[in-house]
One Martini backbone bead per residue (centre of mass of N, CA, C, O) as a GRO file, in nm:
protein
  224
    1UNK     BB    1   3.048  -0.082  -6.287
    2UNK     BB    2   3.392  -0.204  -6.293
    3UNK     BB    3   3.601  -0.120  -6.558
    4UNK     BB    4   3.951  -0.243  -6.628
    5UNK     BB    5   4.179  -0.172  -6.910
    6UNK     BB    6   4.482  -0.154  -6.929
    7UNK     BB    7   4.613  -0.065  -6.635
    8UNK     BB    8   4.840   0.209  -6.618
    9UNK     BB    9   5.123   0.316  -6.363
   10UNK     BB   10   5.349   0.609  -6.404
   11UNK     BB   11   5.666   0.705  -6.233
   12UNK     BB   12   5.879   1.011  -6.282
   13UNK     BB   13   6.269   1.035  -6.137
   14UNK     BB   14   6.335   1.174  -6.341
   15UNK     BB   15   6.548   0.846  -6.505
   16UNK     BB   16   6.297   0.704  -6.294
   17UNK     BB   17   6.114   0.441  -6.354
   18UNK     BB   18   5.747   0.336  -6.149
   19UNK     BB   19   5.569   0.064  -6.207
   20UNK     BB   20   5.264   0.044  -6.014
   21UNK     BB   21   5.079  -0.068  -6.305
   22UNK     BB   22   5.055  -0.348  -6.501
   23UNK     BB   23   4.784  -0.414  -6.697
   24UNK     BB   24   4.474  -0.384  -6.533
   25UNK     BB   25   4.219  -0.618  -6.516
   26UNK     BB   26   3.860  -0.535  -6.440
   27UNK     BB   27   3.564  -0.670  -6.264
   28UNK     BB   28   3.299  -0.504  -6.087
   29UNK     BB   29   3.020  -0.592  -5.989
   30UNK     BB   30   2.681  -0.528  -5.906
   31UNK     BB   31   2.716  -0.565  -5.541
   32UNK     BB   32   2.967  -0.622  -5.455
   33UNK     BB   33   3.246  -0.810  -5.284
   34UNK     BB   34   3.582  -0.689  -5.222
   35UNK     BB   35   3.886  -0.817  -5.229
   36UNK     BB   36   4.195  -0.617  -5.142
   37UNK     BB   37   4.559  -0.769  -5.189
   38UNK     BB   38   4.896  -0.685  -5.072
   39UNK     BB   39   5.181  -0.602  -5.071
   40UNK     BB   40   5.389  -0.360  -5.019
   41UNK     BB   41   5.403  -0.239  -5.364
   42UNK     BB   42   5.170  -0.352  -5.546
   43UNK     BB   43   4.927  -0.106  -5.589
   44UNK     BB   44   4.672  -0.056  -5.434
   45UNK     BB   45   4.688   0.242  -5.387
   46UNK     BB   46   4.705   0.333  -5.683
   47UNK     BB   47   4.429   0.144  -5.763
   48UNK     BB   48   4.255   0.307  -5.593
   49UNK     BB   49   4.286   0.596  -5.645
   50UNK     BB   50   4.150   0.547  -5.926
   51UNK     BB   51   3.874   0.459  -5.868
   52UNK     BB   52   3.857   0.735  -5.684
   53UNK     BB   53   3.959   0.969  -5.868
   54UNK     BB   54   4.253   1.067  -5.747
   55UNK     BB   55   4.371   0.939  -6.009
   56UNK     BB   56   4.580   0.878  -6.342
   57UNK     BB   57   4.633   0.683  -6.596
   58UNK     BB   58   4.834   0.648  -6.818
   59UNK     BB   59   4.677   0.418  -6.921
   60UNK     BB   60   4.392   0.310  -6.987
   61UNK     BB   61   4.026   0.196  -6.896
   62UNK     BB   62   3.768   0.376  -6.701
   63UNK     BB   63   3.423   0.218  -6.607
   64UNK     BB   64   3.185   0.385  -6.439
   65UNK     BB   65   2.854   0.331  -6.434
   66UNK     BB   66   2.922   0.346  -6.790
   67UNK     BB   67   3.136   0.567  -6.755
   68UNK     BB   68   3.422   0.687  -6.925
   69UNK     BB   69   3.690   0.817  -6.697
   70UNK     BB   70   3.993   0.890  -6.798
   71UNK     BB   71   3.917   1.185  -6.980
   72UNK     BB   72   3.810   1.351  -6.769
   73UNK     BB   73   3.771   1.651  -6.649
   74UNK     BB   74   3.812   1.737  -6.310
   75UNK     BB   75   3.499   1.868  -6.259
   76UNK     BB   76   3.421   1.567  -6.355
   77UNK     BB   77   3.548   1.430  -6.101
   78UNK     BB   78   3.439   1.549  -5.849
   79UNK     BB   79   3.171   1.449  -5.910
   80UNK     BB   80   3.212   1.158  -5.920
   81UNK     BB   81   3.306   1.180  -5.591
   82UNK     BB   82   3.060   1.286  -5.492
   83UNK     BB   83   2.828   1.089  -5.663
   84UNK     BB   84   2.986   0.773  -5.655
   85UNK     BB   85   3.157   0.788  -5.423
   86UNK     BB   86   3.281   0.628  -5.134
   87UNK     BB   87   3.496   0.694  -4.832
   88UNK     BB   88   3.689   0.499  -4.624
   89UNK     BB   89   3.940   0.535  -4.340
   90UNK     BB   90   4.107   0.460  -4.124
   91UNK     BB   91   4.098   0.750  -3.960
   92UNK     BB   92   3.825   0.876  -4.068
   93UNK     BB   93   3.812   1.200  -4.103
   94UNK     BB   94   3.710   1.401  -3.866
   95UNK     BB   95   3.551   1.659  -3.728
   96UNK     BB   96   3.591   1.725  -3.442
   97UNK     BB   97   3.416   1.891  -3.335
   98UNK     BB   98   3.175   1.824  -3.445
   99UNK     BB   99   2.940   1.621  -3.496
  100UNK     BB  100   2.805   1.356  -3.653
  101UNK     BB  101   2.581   1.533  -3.808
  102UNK     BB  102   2.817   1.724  -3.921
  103UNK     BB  103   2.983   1.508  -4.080
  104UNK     BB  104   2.767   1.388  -4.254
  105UNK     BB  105   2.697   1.699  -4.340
  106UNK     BB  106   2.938   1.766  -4.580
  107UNK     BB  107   2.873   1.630  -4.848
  108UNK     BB  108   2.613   1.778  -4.910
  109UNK     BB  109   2.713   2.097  -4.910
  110UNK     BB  110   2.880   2.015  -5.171
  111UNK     BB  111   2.599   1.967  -5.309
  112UNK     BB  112   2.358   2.164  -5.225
  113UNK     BB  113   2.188   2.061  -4.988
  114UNK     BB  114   1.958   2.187  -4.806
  115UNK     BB  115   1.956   2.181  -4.435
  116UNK     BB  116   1.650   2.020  -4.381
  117UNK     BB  117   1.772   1.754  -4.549
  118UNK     BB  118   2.058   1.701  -4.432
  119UNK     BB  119   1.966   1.637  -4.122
  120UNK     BB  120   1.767   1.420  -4.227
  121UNK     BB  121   1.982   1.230  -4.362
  122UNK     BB  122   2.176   1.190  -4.141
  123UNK     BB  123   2.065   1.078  -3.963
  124UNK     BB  124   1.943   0.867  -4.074
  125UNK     BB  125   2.245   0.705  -4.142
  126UNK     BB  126   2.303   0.668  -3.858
  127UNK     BB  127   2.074   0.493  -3.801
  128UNK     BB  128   2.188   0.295  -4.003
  129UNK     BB  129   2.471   0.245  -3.783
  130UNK     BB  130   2.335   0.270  -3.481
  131UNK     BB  131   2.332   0.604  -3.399
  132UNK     BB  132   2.103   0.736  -3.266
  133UNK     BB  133   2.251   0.775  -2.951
  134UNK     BB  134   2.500   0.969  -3.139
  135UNK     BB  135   2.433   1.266  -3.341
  136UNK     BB  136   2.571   1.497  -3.083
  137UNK     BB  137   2.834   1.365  -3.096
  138UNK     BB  138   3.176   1.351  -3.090
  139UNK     BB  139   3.456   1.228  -3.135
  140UNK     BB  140   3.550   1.220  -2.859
  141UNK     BB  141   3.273   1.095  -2.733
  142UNK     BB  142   3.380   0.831  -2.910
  143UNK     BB  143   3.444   0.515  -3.042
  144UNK     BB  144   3.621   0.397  -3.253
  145UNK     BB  145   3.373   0.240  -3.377
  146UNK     BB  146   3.196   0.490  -3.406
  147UNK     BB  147   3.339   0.667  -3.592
  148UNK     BB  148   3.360   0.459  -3.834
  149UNK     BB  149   3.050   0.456  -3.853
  150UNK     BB  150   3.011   0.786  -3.948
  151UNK     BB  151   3.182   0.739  -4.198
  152UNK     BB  152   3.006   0.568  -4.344
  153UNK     BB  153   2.771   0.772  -4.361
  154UNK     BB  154   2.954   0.967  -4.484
  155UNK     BB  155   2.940   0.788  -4.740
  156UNK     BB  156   2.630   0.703  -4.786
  157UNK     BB  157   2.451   0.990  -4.810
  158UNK     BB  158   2.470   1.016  -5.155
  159UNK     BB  159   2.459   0.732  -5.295
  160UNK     BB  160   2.697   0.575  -5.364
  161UNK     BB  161   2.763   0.302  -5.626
  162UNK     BB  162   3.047   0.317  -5.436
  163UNK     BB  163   3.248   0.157  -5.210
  164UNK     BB  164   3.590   0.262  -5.044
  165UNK     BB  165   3.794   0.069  -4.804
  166UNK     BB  166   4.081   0.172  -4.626
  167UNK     BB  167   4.140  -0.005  -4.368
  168UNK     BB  168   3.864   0.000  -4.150
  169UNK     BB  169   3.992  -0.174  -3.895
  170UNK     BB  170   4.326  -0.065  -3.831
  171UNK     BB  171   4.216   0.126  -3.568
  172UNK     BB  172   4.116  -0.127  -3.415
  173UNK     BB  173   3.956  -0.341  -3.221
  174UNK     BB  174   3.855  -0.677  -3.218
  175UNK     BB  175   3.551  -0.568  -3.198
  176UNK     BB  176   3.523  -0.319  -3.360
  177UNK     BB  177   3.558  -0.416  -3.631
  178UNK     BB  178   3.394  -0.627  -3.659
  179UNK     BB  179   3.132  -0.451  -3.646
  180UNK     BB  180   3.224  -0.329  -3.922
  181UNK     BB  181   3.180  -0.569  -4.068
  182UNK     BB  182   2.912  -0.634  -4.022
  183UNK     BB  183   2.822  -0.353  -4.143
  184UNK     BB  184   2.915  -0.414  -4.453
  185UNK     BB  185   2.763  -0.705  -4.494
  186UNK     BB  186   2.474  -0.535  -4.496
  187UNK     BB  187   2.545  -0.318  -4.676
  188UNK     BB  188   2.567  -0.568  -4.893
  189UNK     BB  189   2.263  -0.703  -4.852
  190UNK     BB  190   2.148  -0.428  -4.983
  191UNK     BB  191   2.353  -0.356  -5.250
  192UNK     BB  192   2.630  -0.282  -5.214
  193UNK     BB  193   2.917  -0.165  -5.348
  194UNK     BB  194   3.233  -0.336  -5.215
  195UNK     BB  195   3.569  -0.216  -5.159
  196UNK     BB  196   3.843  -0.369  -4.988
  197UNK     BB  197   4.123  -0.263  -4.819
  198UNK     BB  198   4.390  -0.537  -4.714
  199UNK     BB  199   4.639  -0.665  -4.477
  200UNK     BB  200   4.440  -0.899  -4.350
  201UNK     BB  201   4.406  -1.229  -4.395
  202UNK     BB  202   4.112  -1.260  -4.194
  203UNK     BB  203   3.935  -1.112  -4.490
  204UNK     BB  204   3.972  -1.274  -4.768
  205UNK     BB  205   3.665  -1.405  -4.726
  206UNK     BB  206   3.417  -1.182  -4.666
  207UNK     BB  207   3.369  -1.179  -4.977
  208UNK     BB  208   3.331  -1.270  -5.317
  209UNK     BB  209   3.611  -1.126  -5.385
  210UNK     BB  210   3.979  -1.226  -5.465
  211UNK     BB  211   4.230  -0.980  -5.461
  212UNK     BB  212   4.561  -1.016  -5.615
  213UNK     BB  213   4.879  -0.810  -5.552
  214UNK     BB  214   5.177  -0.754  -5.776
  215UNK     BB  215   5.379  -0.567  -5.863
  216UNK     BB  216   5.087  -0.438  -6.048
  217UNK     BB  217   4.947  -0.723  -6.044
  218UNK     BB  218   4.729  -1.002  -6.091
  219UNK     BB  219   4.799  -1.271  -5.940
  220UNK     BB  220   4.457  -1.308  -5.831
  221UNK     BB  221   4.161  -1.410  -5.885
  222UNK     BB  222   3.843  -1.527  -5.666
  223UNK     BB  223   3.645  -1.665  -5.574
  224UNK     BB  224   3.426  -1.711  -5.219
   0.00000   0.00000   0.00000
């Protein structure tokens, strides 16, 4: 599913160069379930950016679902983007305006896929996250977790390869949450791979695999 072989990424700031990730080997195989973790500045966030093709490392090798995609033109990284990773973030990025369902349909509209299509695709998804009976609401008529449930739905309605989560429950509150990662798990169970990045130590064991990152390397990798 995801192999990472000698991944380095530098910035440089003038003559100065920030080493962000000292060549970094992983396997993420399908259908799992990973926890990546490690304190601010160990390049979490730049190593989910790769993963999400978000961003290109200095130099080793990046195979998603078989394709290796490190040298990859921008055209064909938008598409892998569209239609192989699904994303997740803290904040939602729900458009207020727009309905639950015209928010999974979103993703749907970037791929061309017809209007009578995409709104039966939207509901399925809804009603797969529990939100049948809020398919017409509005992200201010939702609450923080019923929002986060949309962009779920919103992440996995083109069917791709990996979801990765980037702190997905850290603006909701301890019931809110936990139903979140509950429904990550069912999500987990039903054969999807996912990767979860967060800073909250009571996460670390919820995955198959946890993967601790420091300065830039992997300091631990474990099965859980």
């Amino acid at each position: 599913m995801i192999r990472l072989e000698g991944i380095r990424r530098e910035y440089r700031t003038g003559a100065l160069a920030v080493h962000a990730l000292r060549g970094v080997d992983l396997h993420i195989p399908p259908g799992s379930f990973s926890v990546l973790m490690g304190p601010s500045g160990s390049g979490k966030s730049t190593l989910l950016h790769i993963l999400g093709c978000l961003d290109r490392p200095t130099s080793g090798t990046y195979t998603l679902d078989g394709k290796e995609v490190t040298a990859l033109p921008d055209t064909e990284l938008v598409l892998l983007r569209r239609f192989s990773i699904g994303f997740v973030f803290q904040s939602f990025h729900l458009v207020p305006r727009m309905s639950a369902t015209a928010n999974v349909e979103l993703p749907m509209i970037f791929a061309g896929v017809p209007a009578s299509e995409r709104e039966r695709r939207a509901i399925e998804a809804l009603e797969s996250v529990g939100l049948a009976d809020r398919v017409l609401h509005r992200p201010d008529e939702l609450s923080g977790g019923e929002r986060q449930r949309v962009a779920i739905a919103r992440s996995l309605v083109m069917k791709p390869a990996v979801l990765l989560a980037d702190e997905p429950t850290g603006n909701l509150d301890t019931a809110s949450g936990e139903e979140v990662l509950q429904l990550l798990l069912e999500l987990h169970r039903q054969g999807n791979t996912i990767l979860l990045v967060t800073h909250d130590e009571r996460l670390a064991r919820i995955g198959d695999t946890l993967i601790r990152l420091r300065d830039g390397e992997i300091e631990t990798l474990e099965s859980t």
